[in-house]
C-alpha positions in Angstrom: -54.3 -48.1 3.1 -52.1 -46.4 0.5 -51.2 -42.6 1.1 -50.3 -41.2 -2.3 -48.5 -37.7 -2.0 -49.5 -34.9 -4.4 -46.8 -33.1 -5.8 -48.0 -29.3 -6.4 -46.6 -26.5 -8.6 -46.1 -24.5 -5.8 -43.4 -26.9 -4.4 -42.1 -27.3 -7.9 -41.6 -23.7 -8.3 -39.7 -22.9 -5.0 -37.5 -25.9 -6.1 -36.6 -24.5 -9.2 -36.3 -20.5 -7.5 -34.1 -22.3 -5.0 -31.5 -24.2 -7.4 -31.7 -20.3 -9.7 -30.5 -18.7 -6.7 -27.5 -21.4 -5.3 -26.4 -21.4 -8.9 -26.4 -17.6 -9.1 -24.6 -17.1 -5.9 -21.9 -19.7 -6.4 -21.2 -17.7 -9.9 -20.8 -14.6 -7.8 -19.0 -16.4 -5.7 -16.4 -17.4 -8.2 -16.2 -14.1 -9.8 -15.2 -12.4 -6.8 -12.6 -15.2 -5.8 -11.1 -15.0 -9.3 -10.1 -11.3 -8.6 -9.7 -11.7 -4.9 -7.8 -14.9 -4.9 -4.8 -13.2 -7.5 -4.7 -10.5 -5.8 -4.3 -11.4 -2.1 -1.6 -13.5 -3.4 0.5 -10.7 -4.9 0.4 -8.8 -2.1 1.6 -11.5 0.3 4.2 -12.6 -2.3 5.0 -8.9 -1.9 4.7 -9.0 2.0 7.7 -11.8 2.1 9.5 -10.1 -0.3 10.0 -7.0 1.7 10.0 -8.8 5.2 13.6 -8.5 5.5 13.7 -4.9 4.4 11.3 -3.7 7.1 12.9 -5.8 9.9 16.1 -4.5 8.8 14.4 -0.6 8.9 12.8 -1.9 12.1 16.4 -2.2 13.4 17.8 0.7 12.0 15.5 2.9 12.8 16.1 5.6 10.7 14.2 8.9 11.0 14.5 12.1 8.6 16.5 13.6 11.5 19.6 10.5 11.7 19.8 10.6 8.0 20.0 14.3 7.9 22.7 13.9 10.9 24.5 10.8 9.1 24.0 10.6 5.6 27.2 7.7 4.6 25.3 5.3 7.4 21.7 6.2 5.8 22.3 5.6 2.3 21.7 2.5 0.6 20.1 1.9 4.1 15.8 1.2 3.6 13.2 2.9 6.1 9.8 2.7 7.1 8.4 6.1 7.1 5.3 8.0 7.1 4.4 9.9 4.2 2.2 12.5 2.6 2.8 12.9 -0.8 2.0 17.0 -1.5 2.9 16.6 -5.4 3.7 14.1 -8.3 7.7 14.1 -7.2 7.5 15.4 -3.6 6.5 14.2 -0.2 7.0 15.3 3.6 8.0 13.5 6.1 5.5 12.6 8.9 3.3 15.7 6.5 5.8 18.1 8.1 6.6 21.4 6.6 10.2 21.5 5.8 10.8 17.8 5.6 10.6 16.8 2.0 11.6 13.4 0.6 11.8 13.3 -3.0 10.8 10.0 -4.5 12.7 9.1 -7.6 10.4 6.3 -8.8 6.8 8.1 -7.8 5.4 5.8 -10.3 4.0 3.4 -7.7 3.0 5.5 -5.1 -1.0 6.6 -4.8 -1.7 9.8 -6.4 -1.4 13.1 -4.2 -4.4 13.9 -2.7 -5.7 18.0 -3.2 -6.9 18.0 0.8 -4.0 19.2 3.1 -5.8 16.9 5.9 -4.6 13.9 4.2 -3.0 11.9 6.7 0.6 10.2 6.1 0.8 6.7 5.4 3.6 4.1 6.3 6.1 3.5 3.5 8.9 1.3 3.2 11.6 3.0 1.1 15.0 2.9 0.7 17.4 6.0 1.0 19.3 6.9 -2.2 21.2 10.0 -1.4 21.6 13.0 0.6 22.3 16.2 -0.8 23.5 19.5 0.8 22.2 22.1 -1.1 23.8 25.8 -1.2 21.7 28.4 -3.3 23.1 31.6 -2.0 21.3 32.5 1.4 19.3 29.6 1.5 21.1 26.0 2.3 19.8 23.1 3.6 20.1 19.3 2.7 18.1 17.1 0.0 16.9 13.7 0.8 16.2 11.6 -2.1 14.9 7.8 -2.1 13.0 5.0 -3.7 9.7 3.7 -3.3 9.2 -0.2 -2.2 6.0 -0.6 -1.2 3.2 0.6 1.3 2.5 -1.1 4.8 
């Protein structure tokens, strides 16, 4: 005796539903890899790039304070510091009052943010000059860098 199996619409349709759905998710699949993939790339081409510049910060360890106290052995010199930017061309230092850093290429950083609870964010940088200021009554010194990259 023969047993002769019956092949039902039902089953046809969840076959073709199936192979609609695998084919749309490997399409998503590739569309998000085709963004992510070039991207996580750049960013750890970018990582190796500046590995020797944080290390060398790392073992510096320059704060706003030693470059203020020893601008000739800051400049030139890169840093890993926290900043908030408070405007297109200014920052503070760890969002402190009174310790500006003035970014000479800005272009690359994040946009200020309007909150004054914005927290600071690690930045690799590297110090371009110190400045003492004299305006009178009011002196003080000018710190002024360039922006690498964020941690």
């Amino acid at each position: 005796m023969e047993i002769k199996q019956r092949v039902n619409l039902q089953d046809i349709a969840s076959l073709v539903g199936g192979v609609v759905l695998a084919a749309v998710l490997v399409l998503g699949a590739a569309m998000w890899a085709e963004t992510f993939v070039p991207a996580f790339k750049a960013r750890m081409a970018r990582k190796a790039r500046n590995g020797p510049l944080i290390k060398e910060s790392r073992e510096l360890g320059l704060t706003y304070d030693s470059v203020l106290a020893d601008p000739v052995r800051a400049v030139g010199k890169p840093a890993v510091w926290c900043l908030r930017r408070i405007s297109p061309r200014e920052t503070l230092y760890r969002g402190e009052e009174g310790k500006s850093v003035y970014i000479e290429n800005p272009h690359g950083m994040s946009n200020p943010s309007g909150s004054m609870h914005q927290t600071c964010t690690d930045t690799l940088l590297t110090i371009k000059t110190v400045t003492a200021l004299d305006l009178g009554t009011v002196r003080g010194l000018h710190i002024e860098a360039s922006f690498v990259d964020y941690l």
